[in-house]
C-alpha positions as CSV (number, residue, x, y, z in Angstrom):
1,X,-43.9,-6.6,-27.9
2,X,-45.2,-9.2,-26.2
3,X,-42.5,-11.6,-27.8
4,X,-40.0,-9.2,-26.7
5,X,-41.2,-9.4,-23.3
6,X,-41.2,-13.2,-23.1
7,X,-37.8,-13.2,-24.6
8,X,-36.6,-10.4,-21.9
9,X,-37.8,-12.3,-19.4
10,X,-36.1,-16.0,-20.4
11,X,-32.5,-14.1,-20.8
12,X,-32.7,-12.3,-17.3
13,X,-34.2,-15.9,-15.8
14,X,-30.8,-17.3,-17.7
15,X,-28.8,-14.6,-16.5
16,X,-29.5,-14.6,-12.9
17,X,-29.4,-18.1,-13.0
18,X,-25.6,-18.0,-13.9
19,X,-24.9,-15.6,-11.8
20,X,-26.1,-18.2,-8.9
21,X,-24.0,-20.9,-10.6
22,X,-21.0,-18.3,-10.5
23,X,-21.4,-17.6,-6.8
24,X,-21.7,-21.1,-5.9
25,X,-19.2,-22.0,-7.8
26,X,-17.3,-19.4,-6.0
27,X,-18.2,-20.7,-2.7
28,X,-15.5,-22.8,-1.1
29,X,-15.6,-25.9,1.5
30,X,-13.3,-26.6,4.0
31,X,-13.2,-29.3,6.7
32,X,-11.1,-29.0,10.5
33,X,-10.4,-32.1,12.3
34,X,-11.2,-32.5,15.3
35,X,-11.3,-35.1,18.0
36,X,-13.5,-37.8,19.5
37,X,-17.6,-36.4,20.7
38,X,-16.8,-35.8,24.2
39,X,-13.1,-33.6,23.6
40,X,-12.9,-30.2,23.4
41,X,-10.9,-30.7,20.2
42,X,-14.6,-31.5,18.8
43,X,-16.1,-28.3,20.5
44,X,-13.3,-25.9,19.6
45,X,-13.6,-27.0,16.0
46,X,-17.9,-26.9,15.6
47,X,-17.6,-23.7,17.0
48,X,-15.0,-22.1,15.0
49,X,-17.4,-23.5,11.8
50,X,-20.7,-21.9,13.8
51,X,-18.8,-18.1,13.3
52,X,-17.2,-19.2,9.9
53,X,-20.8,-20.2,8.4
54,X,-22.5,-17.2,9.3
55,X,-19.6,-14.6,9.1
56,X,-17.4,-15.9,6.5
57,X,-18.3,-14.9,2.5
58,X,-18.4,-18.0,0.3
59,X,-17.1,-20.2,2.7
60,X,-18.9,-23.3,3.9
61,X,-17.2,-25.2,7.0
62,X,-17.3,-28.3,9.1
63,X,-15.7,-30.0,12.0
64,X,-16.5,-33.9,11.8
65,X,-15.5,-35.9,14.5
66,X,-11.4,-37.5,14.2
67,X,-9.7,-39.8,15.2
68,X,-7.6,-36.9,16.9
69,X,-4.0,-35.2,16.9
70,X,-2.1,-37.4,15.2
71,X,-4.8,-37.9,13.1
72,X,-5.3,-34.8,11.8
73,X,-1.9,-33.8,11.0
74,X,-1.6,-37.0,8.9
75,X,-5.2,-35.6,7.5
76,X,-3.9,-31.9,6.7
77,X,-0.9,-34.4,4.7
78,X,-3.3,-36.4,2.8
79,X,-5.7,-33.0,2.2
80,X,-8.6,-34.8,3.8
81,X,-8.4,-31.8,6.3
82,X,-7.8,-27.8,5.7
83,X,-7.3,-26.9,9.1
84,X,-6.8,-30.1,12.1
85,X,-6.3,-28.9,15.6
86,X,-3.6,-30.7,17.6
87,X,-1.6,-30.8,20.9
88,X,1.4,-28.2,20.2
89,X,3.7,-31.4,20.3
90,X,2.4,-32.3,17.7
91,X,2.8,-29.3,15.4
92,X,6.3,-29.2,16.5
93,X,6.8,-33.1,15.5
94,X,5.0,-32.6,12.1
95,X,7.2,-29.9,11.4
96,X,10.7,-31.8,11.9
97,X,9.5,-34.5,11.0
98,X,10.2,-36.4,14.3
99,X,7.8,-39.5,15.8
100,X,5.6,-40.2,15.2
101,X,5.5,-38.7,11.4
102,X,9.3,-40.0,10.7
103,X,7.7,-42.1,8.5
104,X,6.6,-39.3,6.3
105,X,9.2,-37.4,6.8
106,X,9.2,-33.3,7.9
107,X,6.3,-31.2,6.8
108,X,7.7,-27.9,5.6
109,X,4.3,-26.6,4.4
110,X,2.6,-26.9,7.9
111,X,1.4,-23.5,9.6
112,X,-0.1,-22.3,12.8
113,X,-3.4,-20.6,12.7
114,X,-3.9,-19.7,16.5
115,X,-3.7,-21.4,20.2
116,X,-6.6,-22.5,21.6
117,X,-7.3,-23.9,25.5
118,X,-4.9,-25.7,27.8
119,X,-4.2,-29.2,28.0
120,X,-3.2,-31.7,31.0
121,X,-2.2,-35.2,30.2
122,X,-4.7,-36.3,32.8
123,X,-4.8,-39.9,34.6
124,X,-7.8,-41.1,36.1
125,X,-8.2,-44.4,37.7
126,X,-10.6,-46.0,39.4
127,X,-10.5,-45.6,43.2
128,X,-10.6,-49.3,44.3
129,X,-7.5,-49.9,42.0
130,X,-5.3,-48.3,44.4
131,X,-3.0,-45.9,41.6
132,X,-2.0,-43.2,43.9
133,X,0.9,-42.9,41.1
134,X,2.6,-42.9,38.2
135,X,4.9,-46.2,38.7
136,X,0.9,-48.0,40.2
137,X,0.2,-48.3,36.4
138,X,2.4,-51.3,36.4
139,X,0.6,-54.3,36.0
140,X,-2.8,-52.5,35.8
141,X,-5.5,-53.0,33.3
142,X,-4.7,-49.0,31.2
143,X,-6.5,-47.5,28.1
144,X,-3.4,-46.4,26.5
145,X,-5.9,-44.8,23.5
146,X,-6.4,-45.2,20.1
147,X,-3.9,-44.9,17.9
148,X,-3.8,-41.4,16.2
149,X,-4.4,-40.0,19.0
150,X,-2.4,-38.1,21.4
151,X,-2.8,-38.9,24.6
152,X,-1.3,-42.0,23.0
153,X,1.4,-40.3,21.8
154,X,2.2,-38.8,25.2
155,X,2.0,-41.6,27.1
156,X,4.3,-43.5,24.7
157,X,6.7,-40.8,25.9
158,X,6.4,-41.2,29.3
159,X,6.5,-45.0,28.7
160,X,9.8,-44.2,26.8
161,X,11.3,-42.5,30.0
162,X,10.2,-44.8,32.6
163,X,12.1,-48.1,30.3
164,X,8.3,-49.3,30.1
165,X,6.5,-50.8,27.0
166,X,3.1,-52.4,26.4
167,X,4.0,-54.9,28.6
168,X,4.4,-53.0,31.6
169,X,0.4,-53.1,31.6
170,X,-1.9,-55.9,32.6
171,X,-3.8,-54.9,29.4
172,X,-3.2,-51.9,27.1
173,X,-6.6,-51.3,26.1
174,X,-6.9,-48.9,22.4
175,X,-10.7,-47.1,23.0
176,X,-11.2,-43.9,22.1
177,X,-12.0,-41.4,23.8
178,X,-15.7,-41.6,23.7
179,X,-15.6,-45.4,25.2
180,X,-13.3,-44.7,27.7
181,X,-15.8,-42.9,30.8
182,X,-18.2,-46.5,30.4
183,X,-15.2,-49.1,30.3
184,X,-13.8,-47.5,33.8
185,X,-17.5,-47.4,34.9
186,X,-18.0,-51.0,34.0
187,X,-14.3,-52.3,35.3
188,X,-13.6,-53.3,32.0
189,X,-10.4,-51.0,32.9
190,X,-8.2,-49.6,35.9
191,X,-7.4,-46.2,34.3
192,X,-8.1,-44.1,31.8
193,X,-5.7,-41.7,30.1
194,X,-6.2,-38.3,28.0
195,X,-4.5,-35.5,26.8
196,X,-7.5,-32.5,27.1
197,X,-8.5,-29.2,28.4
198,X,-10.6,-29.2,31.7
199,X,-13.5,-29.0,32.5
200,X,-14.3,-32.5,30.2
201,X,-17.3,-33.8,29.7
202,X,-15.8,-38.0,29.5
203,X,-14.3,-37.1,33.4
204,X,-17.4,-35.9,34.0
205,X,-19.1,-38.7,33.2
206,X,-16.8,-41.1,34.6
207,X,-16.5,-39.4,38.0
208,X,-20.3,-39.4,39.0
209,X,-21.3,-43.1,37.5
210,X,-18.0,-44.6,39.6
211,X,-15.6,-43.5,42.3
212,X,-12.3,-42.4,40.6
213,X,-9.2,-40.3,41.5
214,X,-7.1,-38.5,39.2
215,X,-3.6,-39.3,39.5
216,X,-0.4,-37.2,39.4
217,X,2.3,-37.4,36.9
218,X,5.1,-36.5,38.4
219,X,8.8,-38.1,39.3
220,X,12.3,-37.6,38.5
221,X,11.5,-39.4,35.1
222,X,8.4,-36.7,34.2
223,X,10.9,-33.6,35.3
224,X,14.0,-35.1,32.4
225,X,10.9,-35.3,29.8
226,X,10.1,-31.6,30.7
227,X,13.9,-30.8,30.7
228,X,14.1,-32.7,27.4
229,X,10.9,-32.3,25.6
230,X,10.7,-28.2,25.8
231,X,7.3,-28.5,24.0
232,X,5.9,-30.0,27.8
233,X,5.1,-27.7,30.4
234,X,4.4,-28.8,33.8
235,X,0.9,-28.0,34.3
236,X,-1.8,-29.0,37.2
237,X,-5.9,-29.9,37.3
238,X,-7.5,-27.1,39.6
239,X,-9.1,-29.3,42.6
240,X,-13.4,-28.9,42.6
241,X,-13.8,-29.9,38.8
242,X,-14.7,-33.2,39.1
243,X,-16.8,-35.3,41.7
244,X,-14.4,-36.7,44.5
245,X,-11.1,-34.4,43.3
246,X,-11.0,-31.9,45.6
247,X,-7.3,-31.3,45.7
248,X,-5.2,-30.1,42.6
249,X,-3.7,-32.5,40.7
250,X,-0.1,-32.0,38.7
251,X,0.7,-33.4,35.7
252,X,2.5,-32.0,32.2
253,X,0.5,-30.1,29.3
254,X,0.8,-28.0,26.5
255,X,-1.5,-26.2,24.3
256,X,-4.0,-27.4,21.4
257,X,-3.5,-25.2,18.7
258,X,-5.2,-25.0,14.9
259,X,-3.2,-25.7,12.3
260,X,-3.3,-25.5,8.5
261,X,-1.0,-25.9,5.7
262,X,0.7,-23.1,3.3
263,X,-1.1,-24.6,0.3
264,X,-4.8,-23.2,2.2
265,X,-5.9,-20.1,0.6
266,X,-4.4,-16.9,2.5
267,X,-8.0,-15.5,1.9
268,X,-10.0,-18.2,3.5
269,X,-7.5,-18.2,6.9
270,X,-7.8,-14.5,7.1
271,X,-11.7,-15.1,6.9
272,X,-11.6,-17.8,9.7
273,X,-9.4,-16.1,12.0
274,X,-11.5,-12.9,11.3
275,X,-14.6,-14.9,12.0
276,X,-13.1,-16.0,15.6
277,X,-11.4,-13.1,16.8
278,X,-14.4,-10.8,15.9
279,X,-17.0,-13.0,18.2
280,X,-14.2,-13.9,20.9
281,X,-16.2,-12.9,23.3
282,X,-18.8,-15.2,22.3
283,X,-16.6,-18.2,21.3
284,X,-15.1,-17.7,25.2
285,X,-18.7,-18.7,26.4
286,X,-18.8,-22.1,24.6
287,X,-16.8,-23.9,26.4
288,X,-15.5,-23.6,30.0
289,X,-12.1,-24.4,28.6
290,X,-12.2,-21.1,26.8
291,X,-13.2,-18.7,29.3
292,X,-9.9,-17.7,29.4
293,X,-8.3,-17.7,26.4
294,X,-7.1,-13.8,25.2
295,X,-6.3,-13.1,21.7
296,X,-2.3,-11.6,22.6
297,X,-1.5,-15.6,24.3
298,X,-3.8,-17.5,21.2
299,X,-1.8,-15.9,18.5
300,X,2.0,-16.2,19.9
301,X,1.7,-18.6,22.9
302,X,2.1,-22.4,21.7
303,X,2.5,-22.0,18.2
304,X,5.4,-24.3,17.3
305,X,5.5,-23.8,13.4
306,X,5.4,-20.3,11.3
307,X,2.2,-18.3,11.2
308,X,-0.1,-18.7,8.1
309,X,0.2,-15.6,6.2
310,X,-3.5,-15.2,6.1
311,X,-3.7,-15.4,9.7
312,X,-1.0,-12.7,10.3
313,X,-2.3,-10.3,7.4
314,X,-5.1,-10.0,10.1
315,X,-3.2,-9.9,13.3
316,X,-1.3,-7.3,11.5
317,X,-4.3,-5.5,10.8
318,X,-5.6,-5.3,14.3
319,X,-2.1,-4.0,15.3
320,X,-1.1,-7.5,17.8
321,X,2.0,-8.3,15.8
């Protein structure tokens, strides 16, 4: 009897222990890309990972740091990314393959997942540079960002309109967005540029350690881009955010949305969104950018390419679409 026992005991030892192999075998990783530290990009995606991790069954995510938009499109290409949140430019662009992904060409398989915050191509220069404008660029020392990223996508449009290229610039500096708040502080540079919701940590930083002035984009060159470019909206910085920026500030934005690819599991977008919507309220108080957001706008308003199927098994569910 005793034998028998021992032997009981070493099969259900061996049979719970496959049945932990079998679940995590069963468990499945996947990886958003984000944006540089001090985005929102990086935010939005870490938090949609918090609710997936401890709502989400079998499915283990994360939300490293990227080099951003552009970025993570080619990333969701290459499958280094399931899910890469971008400007909705950029979804658009992927999609029809126009720059800058000519290169490779449209991407059929790409999907939206939801919108997420606001975004204003924002300009903000040092005060004792004297850039009360657009065309005060010229001949200025500029951080057009790294490449990948896309505020330097943007202002290669708005370069394209005004007949200006590199050259236009005393120096066209590549940092990214993490470097950026220090080299205006330290008048390595005039201006800095970014494409990002508001409140943001790097203006933040930049506007209480030096005396800088956002600047408005705005002309008869910016209103054909909006005229043009339908994916642009024009699109202003509430005055009060930021030290010495009293006034509202207008410019052109969009919206940064999630994206994802067809060939990501129905199952594991209906999770994530599930995971999201379910907690809104909570995700809304993570971020100032997302204080606003409401669930009828994230799921229609800025989404450039076709729903996932996953994501609108669930949004048929709750009865929104």
């Amino acid at each position: 009897m005793k034998g028998k026992s021992l032997a009981w005991i070493f099969t259900a030892a061996l049979a719970g222990a496959g049945l932990s192999n079998l679940a995590q075998a069963q468990e499945r990783f996947v990886t958003i890309g984000t944006g540089g530290q001090t985005g929102v990009y990086y935010v939005a995606g870490q938090s949609i990972c918090r609710f997936v991790n401890r709502n989400a069954e079998n499915i283990k995510c994360n939300a490293p740091a990227s080099g951003g938009g552009v970025a993570n499109v080619n990333g969701l290409r290459s499958g280094e990314f399931n899910f890469g949140i971008m400007q909705s430019d950029h979804q658009y662009k992927a999609m029809k393959g126009l720059a800058p992904f000519e290169k490779e060409g449209a991407m059929d398989d790409i999907r939206a997942v939801f919108s997420l915050q606001s975004e204003v191509f924002t300009v903000l220069a040092r005060r004792d540079a004297n850039i009360k404008g657009l065309d005060d660029l010229k001949g200025k020392r500029v951080n057009i960002g790294n490449p990948g990223s896309g505020q330097r996508d943007t202002l290669e449009e708005i370069m394209q309109v005004k007949g200006w290229d590199k050259s236009a610039f005393a120096l066209a500096a590549e940092l990214k967005p993490a470097e950026q708040a220090s080299a205006l502080s330290d008048n390595n540079i005039d201006a800095m540029t970014y494409f990002v919701g508001h409140p943001n940590g790097a203006i933040q930083e930049a506007t209480t350690t030096v005396d800088a002035v956002l600047v408005p984009i705005t002309g008869p060159e910016i209103d054909k881009l909006l005229k043009e470019k339908t994916y642009y909206t024009k699109a202003e910085i509430p005055g009060g955010l930021y030290k010495g920026n009293d006034s509202p500030t207008q410019s052109i934005g969009g919206k940064a949305v999630l994206s994802t690819t067809s060939k990501v599991d129905a199952d594991v977008v209906y999770q994530l969104v599930k995971s999201v919507f379910e907690n809104i309220e909570r995700f809304q108080r993570l971020h100032p950018a997302f204080k606003d957001l409401k669930p009828e706008d994230m799921i229609k308003v800025g989404l450039t390419a076709p729903l996932h199927e996953g994501a609108e098994r669930y949004y048929k569910e709750r009865g929104w679409l």
